[in-house]
N, C-alpha and C positions, 0 to 999 in steps of 0.2 A: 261551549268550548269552540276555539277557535285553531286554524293551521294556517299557517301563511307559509308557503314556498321559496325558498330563496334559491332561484336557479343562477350558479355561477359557472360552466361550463366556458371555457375557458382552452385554448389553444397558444399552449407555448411554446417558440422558440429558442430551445438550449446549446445550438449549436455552439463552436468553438474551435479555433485553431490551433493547432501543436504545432510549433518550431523546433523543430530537431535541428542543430546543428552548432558551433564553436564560437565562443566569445560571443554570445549575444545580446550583453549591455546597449549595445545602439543601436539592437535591434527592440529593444525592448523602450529606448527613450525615443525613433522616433518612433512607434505606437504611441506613447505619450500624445507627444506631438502631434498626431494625427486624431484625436479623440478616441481611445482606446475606452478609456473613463469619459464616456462625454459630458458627462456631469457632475461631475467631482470638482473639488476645489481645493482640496487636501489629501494627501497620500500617507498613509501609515507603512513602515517597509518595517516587517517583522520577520525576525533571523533567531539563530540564537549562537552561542559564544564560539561554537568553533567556525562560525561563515563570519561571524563580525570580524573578525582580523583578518581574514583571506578577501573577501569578496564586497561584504555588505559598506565596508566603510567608501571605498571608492564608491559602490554603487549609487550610494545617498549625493556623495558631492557629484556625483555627475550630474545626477537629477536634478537638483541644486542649480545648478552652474545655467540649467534648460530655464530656469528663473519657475520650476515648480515648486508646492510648499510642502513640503516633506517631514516625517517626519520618523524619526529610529525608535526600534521598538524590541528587546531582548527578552529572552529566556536563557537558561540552564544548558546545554545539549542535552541532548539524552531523553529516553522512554519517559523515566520521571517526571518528566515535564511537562508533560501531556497529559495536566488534570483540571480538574474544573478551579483550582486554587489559583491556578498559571494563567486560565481564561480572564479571572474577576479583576486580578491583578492588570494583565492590560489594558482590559475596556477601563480600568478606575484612569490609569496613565491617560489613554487617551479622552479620558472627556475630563481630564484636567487640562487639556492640552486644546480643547476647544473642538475634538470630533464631534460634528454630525452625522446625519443622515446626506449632504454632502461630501461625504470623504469615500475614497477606495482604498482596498489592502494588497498591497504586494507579497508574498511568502515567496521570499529569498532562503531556502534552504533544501532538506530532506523530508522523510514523509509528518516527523514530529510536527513542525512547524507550517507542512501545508495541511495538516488534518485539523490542528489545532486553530491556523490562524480560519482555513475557511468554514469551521464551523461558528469561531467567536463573526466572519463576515456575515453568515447566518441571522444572528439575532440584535449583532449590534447597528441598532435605529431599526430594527427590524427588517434589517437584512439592507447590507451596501455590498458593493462588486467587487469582487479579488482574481487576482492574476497571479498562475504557481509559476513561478521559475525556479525548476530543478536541478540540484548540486550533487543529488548522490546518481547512484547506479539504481538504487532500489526505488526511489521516490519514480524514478522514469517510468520504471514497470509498474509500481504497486498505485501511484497517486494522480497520474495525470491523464487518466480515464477513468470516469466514473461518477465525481462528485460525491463521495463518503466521505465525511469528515465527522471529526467526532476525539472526547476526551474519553482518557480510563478512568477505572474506579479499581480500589482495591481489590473488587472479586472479579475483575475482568477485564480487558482491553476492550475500549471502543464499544463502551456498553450506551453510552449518552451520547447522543449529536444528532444530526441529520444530511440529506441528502441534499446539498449545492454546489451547482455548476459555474466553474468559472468562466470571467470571461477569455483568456486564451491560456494557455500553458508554454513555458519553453523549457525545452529539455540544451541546455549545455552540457555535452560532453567532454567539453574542455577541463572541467569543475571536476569528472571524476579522475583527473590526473594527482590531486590533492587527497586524494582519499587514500587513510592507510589500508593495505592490504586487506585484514581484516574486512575493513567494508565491501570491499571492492567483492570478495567472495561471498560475504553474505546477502550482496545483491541481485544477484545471481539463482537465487531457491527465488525469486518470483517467475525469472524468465526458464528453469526448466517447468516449473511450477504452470507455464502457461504454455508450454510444450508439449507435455505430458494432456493436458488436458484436450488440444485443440488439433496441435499440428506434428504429426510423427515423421513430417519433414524435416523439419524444425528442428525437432530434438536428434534429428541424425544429424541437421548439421551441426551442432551443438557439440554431438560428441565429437567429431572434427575437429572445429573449432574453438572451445572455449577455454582451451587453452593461451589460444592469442589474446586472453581478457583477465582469464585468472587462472591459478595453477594454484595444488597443494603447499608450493612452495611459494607464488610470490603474483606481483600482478603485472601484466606486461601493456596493457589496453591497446591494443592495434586499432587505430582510426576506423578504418573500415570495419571491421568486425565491431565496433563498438555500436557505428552508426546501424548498420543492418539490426542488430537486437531492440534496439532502440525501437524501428522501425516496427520492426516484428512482435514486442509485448504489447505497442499502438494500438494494431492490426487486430492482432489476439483479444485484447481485452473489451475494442471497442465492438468487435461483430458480436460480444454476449450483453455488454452492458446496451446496446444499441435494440436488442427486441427485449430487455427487461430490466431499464431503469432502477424500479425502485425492491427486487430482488425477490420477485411472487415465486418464483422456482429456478428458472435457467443462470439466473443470475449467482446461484448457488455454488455452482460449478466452479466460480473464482476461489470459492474456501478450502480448493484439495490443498490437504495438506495443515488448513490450519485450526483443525478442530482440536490435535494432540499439539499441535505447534505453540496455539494463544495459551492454553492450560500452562504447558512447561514455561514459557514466556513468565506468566505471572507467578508459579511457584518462585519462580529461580528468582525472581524479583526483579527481572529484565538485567541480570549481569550476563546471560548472551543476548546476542542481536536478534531481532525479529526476523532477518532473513536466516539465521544458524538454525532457529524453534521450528520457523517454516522446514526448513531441509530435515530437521530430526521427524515432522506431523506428514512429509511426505512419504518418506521411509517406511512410515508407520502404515500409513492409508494404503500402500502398495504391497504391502505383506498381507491386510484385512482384504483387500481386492484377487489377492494371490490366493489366499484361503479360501476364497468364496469363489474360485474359477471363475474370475474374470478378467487376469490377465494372467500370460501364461509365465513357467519358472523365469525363462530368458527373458523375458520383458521385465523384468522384476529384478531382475538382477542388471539390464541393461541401467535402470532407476538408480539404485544403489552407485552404480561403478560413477554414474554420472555427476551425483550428488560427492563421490567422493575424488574425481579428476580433478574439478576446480577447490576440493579443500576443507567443503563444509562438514560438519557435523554429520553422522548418523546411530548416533548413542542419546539414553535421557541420561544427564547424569545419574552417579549414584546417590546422590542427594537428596531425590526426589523416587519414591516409593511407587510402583506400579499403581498399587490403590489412590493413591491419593492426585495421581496423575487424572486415573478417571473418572474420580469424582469432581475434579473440577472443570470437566469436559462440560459437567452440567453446567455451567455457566456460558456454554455454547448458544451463540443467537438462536442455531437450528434446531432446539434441544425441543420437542413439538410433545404435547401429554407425560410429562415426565418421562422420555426418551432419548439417549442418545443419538442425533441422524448423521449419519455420515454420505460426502460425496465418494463417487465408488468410480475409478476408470475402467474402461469396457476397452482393454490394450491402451498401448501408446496413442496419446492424439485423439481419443474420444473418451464421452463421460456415458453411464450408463443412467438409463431411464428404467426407473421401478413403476409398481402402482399407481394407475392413473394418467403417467405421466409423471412422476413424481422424479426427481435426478436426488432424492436423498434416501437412505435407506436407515430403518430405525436399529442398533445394534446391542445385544445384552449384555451387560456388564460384565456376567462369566466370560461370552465368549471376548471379547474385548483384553481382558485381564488377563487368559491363556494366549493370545494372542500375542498382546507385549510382552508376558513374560519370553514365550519363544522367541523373539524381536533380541529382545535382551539377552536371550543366552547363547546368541551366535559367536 
């Protein structure tokens, strides 16, 4: 019997730049221009129906016009679309279309389309380069740190994909002036979402200000304040994803909120938005964190008031059954020996560390279950 070694030790390079700022079409063509894709020959620019009419179609011809070979690429809007059926569907388009292992992907859109298109950049030729350029409020905060990408499946959000980096990100907040209301506030449960976990700076200027962004009644986007948040989920997300990549523990701490949040999310069948589920999973986690004295009433209620300034959710509907809410928590990535684990905040602005080091904590169904119900019966 024989062992041969194969040492591939290996030193990568993933860095990447964010462009935070307004109308950034040319700033994204000359990157082009300047070998962005140095190796690319062909461009896939993939959207889906509500950016094709607003954004993508000029986008293409300008491209176009730079004498690049481009080419348009759609889905569905919406949650739904973000299945492995939607992936097969466009790698078929594009290698009808003559993509190789020479081509790069643009994701012209929200978080559907940049989680989708960079996982299908993943595996198609076995992985080519993509660049997110973000349209919503949410995709800023939730998608352009990190490199998560990934399709749902029926029993779960984001249960398939894997982990890649693009090559830069642009966040346009010109893009969230288009956005109905509705979005505009359920984009917003990431960035207190990342508040709450990190910076209790943050989340006081928040209460302050996030009215200049959204309100219960309507969305106003003040330039400034829009830009500063931007800056600030950046900031947030990249000092956790930055000492733990591919999510051994610390990287955990991104999930307050959405262990009860993805559950309701797929009961409801995604008719609320992922940032509404998020707001209803933070609600939640900060009642089990209140119960278990680790953050105290006022903090708790500062959570609540905040979640509900700007508009969001903080009820499961009645639709969907306490029991059945926690049974499909088991479907949770962190779900470790047939256990529910929950991220737990230790107050505004930090996450608590359990066992070992551990920042999740395993929770029992009973107490869970009296938990929400008391949730629900306020």
């Amino acid at each position: 019997m024989a062992t041969f070694h194969v040492p591939l030790k290996k030193t990568v390079d993933d860095s990447y730049d964010i462009q935070i700022g307004f109308n950034l079409f040319s700033t994204l063509i000359a990157d082009l221009k300047k070998g962005l894709f140095a190796k690319a020959n062909k461009f896939a620019l993939i959207t889906d129906s509500n950016v094709l009419p607003l954004y993508a179609s000029n986008l293409i011809l300008a491209i176009k016009e730079e004498g690049f070979n481009v080419e348009l690429f759609s889905m569905p809007a919406g949650e739904h679309s973000k299945t492995r059926e939607t992936k097969i569907r466009i790698e078929d388009e594009m290698l009808d279309k003559g993509f190789g292992r020479d081509s790069a992907i643009i994701a012209l859109g929200g978080g559907v389309v940049s989680d989708l298109a960079g996982f299908l950049a993943g595996t198609f030729g076995r992985g080519i380069p993509f660049a997110n350029y973000s349209t919503t409020l949410l995709s800023a905060a939730d998608a352009s740190v990190g490199g998560k990408t990934a399709v749902d499946t029926p029993h779960a959000t984001n249960l398939i994909g894997l982990f890649n980096q693009p090559v830069k990100v642009y966040i346009d907040i010109a893009t969230w002036s288009t956005l109905p209301d509705r979005e505009v506030r359920a984009g917003l449960a990431e960035t207190i979402k990342h508040a709450c976990l990190a910076d209790a700076d943050f989340f006081s200027w928040l209460e302050s200000n996030i009215t200049k962004i959204a309100s219960a009644k309507d969305a106003k986007l003040d330039a400034e304040a829009c830009e500063f948040i931007a800056e600030a989920n950046c900031r947030i997300k990249y000092d956790v994803v930055s000492r733990d990549e591919k999510e051994a523990n610390l990287r955990q701490v991104l999930n307050l909120g959405h262990t009860a949040g993805r559950a309701m999310e797929t009961l409801f069948e995604y008719q609320l938005l992922h940032g509404e589920c998020v707001a209803v999973g933070l609600s939640i986690q900060a009642l089990l964190a209140n119960k278990l004295e680790l953050i105290s009433d006022e903090d708790h209620k500062r959570i609540d008031a905040l979640i509900a300034l700007c508009g969001l959710p903080t009820e499961v509907p009645e639709e969907i059954s306490t029991e059945e809410l926690v049974e499909k928590m088991y479907t949770d990535k962190k779900v470790r020996s047939g256990q529910i684990r929950f991220v737990l905040m230790d107050g505004i602005g930090a996450m608590k560390t359990f066992e070992n080091g551990s920042y999740t904590k395993a929770l029992t169904d009973e107490f869970l279950i009296s938990t929400i119900d008391e949730y629900r019966a306020r």
